[in-house]
PyMOL Python script that loads the backbone (N, CA, C, O; Angstrom):
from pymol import cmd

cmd.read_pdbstr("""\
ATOM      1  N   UNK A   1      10.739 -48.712  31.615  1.00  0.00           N
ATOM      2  CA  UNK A   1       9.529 -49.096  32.335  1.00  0.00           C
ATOM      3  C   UNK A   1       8.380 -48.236  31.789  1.00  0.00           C
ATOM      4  O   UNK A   1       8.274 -47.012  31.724  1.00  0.00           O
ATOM      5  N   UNK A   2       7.660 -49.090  31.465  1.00  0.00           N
ATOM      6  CA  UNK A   2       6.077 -48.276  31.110  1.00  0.00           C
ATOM      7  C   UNK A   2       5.149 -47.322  32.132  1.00  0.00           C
ATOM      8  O   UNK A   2       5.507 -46.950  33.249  1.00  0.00           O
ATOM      9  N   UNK A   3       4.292 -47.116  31.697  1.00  0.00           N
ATOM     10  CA  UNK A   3       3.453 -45.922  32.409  1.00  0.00           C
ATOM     11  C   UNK A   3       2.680 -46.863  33.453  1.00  0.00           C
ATOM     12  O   UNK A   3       2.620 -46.569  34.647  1.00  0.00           O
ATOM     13  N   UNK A   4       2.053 -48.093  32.878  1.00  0.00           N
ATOM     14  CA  UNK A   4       1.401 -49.241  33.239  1.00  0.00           C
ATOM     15  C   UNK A   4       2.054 -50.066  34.575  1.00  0.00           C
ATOM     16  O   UNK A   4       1.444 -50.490  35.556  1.00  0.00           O
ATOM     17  N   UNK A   5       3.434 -50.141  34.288  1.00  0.00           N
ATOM     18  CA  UNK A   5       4.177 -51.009  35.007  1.00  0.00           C
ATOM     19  C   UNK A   5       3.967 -49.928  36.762  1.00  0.00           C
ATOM     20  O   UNK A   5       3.587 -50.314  37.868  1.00  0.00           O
ATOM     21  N   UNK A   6       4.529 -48.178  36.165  1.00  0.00           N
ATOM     22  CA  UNK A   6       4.976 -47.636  37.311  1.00  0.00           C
ATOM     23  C   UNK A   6       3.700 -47.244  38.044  1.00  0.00           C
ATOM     24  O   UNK A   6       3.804 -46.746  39.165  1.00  0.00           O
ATOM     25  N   UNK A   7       2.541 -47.426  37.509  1.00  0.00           N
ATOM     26  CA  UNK A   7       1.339 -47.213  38.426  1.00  0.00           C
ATOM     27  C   UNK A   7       1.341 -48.481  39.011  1.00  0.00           C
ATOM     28  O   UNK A   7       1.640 -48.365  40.200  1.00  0.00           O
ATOM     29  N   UNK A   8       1.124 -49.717  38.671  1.00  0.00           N
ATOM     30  CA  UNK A   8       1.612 -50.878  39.307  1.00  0.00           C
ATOM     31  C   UNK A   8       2.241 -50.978  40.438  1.00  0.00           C
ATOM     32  O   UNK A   8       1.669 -51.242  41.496  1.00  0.00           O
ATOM     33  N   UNK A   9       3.679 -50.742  40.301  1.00  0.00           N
ATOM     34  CA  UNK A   9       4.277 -50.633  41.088  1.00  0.00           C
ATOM     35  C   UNK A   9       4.055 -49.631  42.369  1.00  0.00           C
ATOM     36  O   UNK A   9       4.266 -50.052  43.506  1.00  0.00           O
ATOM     37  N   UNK A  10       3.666 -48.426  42.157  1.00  0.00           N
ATOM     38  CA  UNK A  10       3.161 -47.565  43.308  1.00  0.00           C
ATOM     39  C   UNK A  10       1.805 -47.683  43.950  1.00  0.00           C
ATOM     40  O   UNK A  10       1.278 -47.413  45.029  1.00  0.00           O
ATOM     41  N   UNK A  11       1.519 -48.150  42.924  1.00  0.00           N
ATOM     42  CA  UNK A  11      -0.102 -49.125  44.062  1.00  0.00           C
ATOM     43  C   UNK A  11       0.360 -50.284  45.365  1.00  0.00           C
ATOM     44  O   UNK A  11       0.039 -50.325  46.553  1.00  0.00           O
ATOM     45  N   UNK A  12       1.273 -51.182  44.505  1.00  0.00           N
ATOM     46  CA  UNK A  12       2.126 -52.084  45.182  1.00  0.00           C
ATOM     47  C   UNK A  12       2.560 -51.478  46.660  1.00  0.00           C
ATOM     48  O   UNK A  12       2.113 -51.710  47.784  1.00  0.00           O
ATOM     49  N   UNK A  13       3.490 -50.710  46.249  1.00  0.00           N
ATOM     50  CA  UNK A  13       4.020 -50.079  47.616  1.00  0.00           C
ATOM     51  C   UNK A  13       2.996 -49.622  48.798  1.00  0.00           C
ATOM     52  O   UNK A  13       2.854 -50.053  49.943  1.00  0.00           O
ATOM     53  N   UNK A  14       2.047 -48.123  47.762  1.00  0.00           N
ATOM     54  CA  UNK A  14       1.566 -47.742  49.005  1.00  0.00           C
ATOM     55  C   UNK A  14       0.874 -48.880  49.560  1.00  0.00           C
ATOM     56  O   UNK A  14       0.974 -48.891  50.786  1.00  0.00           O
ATOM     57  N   UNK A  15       0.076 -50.028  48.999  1.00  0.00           N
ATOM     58  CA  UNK A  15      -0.218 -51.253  49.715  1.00  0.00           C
ATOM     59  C   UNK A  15       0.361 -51.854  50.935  1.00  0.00           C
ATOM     60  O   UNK A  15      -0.148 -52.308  51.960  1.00  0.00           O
ATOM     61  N   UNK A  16       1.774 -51.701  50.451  1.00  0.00           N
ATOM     62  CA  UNK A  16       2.546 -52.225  51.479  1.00  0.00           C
ATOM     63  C   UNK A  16       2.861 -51.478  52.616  1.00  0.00           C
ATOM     64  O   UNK A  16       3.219 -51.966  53.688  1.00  0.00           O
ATOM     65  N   UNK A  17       2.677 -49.868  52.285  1.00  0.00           N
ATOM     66  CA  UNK A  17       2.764 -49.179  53.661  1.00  0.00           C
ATOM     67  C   UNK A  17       1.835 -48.600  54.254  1.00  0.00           C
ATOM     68  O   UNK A  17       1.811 -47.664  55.054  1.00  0.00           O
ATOM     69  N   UNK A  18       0.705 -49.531  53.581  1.00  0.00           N
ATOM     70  CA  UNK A  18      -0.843 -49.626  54.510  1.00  0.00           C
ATOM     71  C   UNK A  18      -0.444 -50.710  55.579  1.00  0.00           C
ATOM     72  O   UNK A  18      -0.581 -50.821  56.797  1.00  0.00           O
ATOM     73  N   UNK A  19      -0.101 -51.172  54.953  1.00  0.00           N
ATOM     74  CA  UNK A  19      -0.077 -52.855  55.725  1.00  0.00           C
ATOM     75  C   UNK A  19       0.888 -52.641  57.333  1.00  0.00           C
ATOM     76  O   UNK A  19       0.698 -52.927  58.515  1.00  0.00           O
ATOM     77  N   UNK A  20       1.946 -51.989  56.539  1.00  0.00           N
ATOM     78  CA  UNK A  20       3.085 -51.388  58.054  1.00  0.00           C
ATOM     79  C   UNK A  20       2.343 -50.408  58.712  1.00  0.00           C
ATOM     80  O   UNK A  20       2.601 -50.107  59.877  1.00  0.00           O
ATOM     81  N   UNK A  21       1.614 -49.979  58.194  1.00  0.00           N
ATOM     82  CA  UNK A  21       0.777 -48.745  59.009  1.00  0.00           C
ATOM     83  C   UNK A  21      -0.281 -49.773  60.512  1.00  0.00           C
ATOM     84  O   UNK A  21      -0.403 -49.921  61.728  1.00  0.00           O
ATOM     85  N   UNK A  22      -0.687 -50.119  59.399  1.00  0.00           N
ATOM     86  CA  UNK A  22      -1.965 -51.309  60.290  1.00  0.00           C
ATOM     87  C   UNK A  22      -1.307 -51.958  61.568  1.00  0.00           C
ATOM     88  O   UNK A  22      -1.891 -51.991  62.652  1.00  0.00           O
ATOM     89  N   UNK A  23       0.261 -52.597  61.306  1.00  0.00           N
ATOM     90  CA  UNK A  23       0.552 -53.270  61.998  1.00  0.00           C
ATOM     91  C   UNK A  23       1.344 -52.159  63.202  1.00  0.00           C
ATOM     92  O   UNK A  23       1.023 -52.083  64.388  1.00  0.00           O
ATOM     93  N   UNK A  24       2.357 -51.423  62.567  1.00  0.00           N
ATOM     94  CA  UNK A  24       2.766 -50.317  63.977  1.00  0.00           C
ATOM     95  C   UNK A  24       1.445 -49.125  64.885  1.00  0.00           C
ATOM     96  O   UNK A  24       1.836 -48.571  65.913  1.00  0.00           O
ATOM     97  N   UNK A  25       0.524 -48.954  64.575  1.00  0.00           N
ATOM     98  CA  UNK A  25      -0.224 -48.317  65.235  1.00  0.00           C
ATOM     99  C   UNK A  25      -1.092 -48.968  66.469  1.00  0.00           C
ATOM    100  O   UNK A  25      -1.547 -48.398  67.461  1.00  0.00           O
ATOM    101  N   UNK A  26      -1.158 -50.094  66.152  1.00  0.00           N
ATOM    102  CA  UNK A  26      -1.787 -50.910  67.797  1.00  0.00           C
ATOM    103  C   UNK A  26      -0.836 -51.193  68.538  1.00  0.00           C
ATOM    104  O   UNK A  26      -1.066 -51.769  69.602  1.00  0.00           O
ATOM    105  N   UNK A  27       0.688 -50.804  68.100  1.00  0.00           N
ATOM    106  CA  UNK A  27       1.685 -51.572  68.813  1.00  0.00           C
ATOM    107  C   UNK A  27       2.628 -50.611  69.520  1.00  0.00           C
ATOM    108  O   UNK A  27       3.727 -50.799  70.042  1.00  0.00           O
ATOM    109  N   UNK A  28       1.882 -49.538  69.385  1.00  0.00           N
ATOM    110  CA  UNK A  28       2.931 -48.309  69.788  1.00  0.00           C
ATOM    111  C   UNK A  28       1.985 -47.961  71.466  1.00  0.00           C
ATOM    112  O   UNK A  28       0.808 -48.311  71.553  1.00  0.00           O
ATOM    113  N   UNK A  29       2.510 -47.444  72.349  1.00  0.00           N
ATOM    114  CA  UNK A  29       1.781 -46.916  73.635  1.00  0.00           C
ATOM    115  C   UNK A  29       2.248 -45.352  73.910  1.00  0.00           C
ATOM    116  O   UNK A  29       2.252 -44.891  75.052  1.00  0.00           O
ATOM    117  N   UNK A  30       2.504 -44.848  73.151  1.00  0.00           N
ATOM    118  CA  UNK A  30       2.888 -43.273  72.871  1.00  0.00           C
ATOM    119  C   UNK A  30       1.773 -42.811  71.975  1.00  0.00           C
ATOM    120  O   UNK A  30       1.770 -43.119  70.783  1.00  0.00           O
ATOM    121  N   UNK A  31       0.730 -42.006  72.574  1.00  0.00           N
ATOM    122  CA  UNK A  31      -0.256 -41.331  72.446  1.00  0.00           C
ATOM    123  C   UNK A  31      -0.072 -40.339  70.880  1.00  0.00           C
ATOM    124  O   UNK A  31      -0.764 -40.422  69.865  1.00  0.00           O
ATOM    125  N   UNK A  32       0.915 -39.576  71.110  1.00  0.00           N
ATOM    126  CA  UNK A  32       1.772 -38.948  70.276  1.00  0.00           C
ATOM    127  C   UNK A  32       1.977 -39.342  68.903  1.00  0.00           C
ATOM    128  O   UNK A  32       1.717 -38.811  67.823  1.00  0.00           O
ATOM    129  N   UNK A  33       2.696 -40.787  69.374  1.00  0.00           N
ATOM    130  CA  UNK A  33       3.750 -41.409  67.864  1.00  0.00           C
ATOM    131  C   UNK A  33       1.845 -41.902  67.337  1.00  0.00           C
ATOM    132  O   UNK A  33       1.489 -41.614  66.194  1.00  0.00           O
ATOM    133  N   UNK A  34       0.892 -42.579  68.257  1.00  0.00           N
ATOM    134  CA  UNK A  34       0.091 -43.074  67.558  1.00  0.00           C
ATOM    135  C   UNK A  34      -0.770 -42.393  66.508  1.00  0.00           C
ATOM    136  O   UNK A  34      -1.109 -42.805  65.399  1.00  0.00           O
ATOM    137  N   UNK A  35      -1.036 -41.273  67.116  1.00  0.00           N
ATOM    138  CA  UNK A  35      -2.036 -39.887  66.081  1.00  0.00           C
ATOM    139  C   UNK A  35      -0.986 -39.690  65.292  1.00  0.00           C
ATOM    140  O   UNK A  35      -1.441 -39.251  64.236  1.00  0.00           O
ATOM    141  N   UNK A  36       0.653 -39.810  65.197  1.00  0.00           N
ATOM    142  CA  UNK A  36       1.387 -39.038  64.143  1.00  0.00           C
ATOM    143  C   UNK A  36       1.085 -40.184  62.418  1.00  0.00           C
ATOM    144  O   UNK A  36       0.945 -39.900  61.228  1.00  0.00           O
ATOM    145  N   UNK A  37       1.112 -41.675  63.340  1.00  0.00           N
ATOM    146  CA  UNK A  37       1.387 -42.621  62.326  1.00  0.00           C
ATOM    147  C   UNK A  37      -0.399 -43.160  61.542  1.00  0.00           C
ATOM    148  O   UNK A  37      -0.664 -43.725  60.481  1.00  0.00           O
ATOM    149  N   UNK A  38      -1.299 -42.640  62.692  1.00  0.00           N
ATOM    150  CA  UNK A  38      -2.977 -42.389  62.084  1.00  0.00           C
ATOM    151  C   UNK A  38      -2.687 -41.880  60.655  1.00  0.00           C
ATOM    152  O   UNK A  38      -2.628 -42.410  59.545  1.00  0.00           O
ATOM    153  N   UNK A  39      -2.472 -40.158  61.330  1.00  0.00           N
ATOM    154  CA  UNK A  39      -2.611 -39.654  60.039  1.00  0.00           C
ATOM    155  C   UNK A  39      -1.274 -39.309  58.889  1.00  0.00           C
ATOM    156  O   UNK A  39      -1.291 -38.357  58.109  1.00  0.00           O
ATOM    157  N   UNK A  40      -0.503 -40.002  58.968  1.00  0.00           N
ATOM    158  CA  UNK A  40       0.537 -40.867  57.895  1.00  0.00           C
ATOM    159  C   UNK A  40      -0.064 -41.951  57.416  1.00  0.00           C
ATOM    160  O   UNK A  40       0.084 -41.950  56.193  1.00  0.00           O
ATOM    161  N   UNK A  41      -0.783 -43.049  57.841  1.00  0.00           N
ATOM    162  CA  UNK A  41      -1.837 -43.740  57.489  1.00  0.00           C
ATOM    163  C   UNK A  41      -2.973 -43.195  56.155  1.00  0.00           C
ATOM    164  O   UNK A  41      -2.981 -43.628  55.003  1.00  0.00           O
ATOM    165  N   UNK A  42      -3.884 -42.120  56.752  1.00  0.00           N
ATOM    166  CA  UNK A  42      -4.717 -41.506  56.285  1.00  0.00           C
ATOM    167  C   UNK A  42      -4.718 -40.470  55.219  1.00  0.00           C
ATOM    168  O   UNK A  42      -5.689 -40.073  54.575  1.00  0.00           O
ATOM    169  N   UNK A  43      -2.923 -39.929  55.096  1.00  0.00           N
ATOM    170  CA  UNK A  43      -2.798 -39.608  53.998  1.00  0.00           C
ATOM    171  C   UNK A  43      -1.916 -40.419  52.903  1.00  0.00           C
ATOM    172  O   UNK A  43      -1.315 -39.872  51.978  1.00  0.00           O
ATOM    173  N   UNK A  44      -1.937 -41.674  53.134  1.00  0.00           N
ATOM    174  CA  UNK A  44      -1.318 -43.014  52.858  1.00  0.00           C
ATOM    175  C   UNK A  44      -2.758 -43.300  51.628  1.00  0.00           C
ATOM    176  O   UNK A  44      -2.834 -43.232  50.401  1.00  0.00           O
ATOM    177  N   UNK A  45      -3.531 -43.564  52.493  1.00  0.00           N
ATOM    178  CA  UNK A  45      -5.032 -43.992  51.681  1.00  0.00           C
ATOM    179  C   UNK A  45      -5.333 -43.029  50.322  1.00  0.00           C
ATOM    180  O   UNK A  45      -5.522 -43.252  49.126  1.00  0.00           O
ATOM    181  N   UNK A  46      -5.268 -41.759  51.241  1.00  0.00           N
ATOM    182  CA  UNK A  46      -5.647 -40.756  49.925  1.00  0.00           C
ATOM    183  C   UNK A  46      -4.688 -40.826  49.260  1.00  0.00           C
ATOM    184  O   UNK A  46      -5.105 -40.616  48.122  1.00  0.00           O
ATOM    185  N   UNK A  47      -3.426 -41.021  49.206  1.00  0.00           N
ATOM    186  CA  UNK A  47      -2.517 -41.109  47.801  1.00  0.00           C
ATOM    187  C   UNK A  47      -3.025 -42.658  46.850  1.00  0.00           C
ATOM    188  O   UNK A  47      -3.212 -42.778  45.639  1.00  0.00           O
ATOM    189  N   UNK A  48      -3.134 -43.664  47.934  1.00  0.00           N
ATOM    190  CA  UNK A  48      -3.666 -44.878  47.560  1.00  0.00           C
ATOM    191  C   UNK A  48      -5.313 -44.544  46.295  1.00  0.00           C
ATOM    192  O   UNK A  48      -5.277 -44.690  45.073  1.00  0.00           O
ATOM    193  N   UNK A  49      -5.974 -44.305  46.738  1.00  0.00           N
ATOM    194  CA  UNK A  49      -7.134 -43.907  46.237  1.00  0.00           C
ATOM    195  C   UNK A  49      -6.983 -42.881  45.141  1.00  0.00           C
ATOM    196  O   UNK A  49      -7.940 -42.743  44.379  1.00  0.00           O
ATOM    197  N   UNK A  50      -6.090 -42.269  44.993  1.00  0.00           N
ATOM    198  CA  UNK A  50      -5.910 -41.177  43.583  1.00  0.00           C
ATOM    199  C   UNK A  50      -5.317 -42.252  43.029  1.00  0.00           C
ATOM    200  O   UNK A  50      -5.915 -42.566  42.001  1.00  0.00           O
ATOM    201  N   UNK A  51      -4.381 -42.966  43.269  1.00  0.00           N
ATOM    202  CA  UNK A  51      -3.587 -43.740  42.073  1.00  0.00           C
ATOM    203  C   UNK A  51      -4.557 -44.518  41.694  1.00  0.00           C
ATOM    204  O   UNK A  51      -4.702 -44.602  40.474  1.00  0.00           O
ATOM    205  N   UNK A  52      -5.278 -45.121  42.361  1.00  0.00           N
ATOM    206  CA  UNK A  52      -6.445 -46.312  42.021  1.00  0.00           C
ATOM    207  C   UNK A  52      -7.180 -45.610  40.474  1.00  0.00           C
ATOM    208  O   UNK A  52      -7.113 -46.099  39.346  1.00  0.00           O
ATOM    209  N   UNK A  53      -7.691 -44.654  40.795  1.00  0.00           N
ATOM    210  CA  UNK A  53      -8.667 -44.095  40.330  1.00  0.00           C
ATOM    211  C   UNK A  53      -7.526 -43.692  38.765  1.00  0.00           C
ATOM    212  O   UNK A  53      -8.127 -43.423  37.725  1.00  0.00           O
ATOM    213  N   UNK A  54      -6.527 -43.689  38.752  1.00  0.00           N
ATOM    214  CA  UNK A  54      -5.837 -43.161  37.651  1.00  0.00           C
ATOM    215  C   UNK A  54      -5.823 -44.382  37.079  1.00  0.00           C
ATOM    216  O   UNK A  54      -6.266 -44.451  35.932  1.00  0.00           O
ATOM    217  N   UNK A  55      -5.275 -45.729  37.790  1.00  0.00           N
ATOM    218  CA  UNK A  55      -5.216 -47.175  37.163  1.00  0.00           C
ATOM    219  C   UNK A  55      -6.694 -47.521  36.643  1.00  0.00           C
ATOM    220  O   UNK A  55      -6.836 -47.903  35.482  1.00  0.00           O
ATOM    221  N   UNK A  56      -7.686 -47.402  37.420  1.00  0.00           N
ATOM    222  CA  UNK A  56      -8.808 -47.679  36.744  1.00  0.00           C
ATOM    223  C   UNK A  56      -9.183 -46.841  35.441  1.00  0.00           C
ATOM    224  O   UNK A  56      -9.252 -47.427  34.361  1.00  0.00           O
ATOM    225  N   UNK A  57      -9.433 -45.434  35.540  1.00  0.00           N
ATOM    226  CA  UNK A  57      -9.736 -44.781  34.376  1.00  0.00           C
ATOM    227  C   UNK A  57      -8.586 -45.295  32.757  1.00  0.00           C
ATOM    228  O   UNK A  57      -9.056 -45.452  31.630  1.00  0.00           O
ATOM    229  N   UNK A  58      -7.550 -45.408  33.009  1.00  0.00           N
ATOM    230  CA  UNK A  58      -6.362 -46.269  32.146  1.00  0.00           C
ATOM    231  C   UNK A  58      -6.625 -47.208  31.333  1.00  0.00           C
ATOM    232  O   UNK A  58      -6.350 -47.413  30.151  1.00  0.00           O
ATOM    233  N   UNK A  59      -7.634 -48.176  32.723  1.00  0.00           N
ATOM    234  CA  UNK A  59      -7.430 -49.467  32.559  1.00  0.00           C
ATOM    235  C   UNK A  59      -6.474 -50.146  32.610  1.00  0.00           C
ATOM    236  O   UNK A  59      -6.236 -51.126  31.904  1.00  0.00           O
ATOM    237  N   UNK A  60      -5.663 -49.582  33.665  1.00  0.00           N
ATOM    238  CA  UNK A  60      -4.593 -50.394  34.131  1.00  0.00           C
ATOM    239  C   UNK A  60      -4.883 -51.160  34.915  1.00  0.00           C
ATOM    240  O   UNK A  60      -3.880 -51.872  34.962  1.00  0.00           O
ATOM    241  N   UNK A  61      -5.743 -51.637  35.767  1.00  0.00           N
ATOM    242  CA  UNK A  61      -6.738 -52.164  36.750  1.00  0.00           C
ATOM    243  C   UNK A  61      -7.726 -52.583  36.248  1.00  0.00           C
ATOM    244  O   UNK A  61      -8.047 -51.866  35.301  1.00  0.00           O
ATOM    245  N   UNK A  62      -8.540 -53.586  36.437  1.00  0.00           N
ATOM    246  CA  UNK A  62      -9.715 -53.894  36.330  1.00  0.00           C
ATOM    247  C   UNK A  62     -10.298 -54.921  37.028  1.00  0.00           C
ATOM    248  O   UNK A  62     -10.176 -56.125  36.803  1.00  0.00           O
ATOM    249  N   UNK A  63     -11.026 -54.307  38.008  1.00  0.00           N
ATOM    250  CA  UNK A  63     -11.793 -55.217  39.002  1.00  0.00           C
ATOM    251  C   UNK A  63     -12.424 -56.383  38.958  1.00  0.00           C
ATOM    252  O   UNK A  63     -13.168 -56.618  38.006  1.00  0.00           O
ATOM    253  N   UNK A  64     -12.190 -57.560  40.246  1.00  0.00           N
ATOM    254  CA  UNK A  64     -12.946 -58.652  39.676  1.00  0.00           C
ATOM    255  C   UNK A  64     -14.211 -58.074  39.831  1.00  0.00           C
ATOM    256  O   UNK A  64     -14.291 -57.020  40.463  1.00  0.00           O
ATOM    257  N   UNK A  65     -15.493 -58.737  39.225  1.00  0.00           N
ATOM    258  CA  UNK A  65     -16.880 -58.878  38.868  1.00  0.00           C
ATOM    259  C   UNK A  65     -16.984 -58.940  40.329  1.00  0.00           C
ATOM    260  O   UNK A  65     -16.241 -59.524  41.117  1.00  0.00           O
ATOM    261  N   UNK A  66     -18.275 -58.077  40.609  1.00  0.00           N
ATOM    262  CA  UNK A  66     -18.907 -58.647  42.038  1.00  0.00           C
ATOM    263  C   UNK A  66     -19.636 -59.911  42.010  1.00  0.00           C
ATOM    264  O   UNK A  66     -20.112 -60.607  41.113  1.00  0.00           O
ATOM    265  N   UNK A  67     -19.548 -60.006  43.691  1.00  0.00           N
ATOM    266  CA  UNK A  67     -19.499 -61.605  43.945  1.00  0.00           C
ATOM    267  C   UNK A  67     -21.235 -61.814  43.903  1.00  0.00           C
ATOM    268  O   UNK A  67     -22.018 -60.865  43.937  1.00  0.00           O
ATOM    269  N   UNK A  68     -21.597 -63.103  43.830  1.00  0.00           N
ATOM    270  CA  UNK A  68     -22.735 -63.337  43.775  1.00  0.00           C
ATOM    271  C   UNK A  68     -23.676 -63.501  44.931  1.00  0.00           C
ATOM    272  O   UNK A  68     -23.199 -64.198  45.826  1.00  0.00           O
ATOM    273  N   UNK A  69     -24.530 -63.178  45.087  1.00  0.00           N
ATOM    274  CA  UNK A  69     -25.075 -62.760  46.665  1.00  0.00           C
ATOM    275  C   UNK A  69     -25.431 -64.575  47.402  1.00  0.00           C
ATOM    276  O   UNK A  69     -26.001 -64.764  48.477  1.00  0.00           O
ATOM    277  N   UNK A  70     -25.070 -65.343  46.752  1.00  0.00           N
ATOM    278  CA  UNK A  70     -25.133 -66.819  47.058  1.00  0.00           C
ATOM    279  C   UNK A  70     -23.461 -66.740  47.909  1.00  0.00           C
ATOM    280  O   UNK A  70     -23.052 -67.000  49.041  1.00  0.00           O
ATOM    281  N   UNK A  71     -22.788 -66.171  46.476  1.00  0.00           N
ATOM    282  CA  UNK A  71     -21.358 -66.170  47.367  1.00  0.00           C
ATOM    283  C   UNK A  71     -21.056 -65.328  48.455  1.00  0.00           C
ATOM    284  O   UNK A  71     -19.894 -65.429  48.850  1.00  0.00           O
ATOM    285  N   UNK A  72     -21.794 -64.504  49.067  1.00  0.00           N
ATOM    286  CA  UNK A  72     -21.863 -63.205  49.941  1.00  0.00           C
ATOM    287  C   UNK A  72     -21.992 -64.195  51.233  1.00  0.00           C
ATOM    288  O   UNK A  72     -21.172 -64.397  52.128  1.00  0.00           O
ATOM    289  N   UNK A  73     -23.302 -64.749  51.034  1.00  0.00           N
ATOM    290  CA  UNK A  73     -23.936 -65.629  51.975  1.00  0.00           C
ATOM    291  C   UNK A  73     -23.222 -66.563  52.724  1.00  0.00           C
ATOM    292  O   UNK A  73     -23.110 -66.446  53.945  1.00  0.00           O
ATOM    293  N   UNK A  74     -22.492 -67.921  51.785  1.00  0.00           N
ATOM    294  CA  UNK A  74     -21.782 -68.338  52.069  1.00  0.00           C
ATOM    295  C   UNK A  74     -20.251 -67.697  52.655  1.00  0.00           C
ATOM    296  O   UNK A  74     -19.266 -68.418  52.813  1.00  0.00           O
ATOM    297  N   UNK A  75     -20.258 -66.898  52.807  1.00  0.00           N
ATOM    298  CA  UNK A  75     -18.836 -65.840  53.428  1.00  0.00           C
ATOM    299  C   UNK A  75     -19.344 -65.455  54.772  1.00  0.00           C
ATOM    300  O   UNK A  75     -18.560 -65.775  55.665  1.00  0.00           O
ATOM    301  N   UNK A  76     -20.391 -64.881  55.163  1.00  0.00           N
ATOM    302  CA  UNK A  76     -21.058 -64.426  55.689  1.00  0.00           C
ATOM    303  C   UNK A  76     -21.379 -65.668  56.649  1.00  0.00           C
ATOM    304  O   UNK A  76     -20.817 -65.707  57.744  1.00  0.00           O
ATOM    305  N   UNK A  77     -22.276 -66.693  56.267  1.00  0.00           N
ATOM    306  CA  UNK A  77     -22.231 -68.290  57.039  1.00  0.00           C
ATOM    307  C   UNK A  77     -20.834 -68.658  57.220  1.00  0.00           C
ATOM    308  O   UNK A  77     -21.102 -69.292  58.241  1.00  0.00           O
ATOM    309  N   UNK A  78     -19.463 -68.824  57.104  1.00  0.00           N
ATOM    310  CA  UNK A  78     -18.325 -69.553  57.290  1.00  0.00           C
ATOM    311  C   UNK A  78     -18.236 -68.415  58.277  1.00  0.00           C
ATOM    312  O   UNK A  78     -18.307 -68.950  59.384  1.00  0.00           O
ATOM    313  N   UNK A  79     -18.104 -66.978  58.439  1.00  0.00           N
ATOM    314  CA  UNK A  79     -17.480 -66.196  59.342  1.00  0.00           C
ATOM    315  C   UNK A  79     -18.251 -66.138  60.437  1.00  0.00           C
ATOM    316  O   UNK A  79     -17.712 -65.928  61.524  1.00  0.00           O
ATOM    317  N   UNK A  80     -19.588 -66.307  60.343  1.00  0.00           N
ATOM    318  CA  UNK A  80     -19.853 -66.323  62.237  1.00  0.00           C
ATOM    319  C   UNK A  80     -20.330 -67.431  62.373  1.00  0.00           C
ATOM    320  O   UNK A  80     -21.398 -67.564  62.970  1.00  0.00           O
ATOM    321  N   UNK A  81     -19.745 -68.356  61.921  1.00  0.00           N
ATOM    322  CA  UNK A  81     -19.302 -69.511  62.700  1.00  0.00           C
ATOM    323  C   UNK A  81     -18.115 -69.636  63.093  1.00  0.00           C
ATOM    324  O   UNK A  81     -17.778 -70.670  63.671  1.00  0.00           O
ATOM    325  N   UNK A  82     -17.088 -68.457  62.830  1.00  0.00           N
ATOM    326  CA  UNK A  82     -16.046 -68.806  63.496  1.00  0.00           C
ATOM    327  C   UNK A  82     -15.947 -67.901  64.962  1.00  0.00           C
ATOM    328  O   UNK A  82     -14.807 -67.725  65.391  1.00  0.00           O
ATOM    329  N   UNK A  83     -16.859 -67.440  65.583  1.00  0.00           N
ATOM    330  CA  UNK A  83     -17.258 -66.439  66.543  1.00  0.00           C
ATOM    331  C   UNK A  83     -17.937 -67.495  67.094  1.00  0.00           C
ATOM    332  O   UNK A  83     -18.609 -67.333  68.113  1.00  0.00           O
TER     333      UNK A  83
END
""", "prot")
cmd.dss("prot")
cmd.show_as("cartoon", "prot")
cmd.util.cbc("prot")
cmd.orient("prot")
């Protein structure tokens, strides 16, 4: 496995244990477990955000183009209309 592949792959993950993070912390009613799994969360991100920054400088990553402020608009009009 390449250098390419295994940053890949660990972006992948911690992604995925953003995602479990997001979903067990509104669902817990233990005051306790909730601040423990916050900041397991929060140092979730910061590992997230160093790897980013290693894939980008690489160029293992490369971002889509920002969107066009026509396309902003239209995002922006579809979502509060759904409110």
């Amino acid at each position: 496995m390449d250098e390419k592949a295994m940053v890949n792959d660990t972006l992948t993950g911690i992604n995925g244990e953003l995602v479990r993070y997001g979903e067990m912390i509104p669902q817990t009613g233990n005051p306790q477990l909730k601040q423990a799994l916050k900041q397991l969360r929060n140092q979730c991100e910061m590992a997230q955000e160093e790897i980013y920054q290693i894939a980008r400088e690489k160029q293992y990553y490369v971002p889509a183009a920002p969107a066009a402020a026509e396309e902003i608009a239209h995002v922006k009009s579809v979502v509060s209309q759904s409110f």
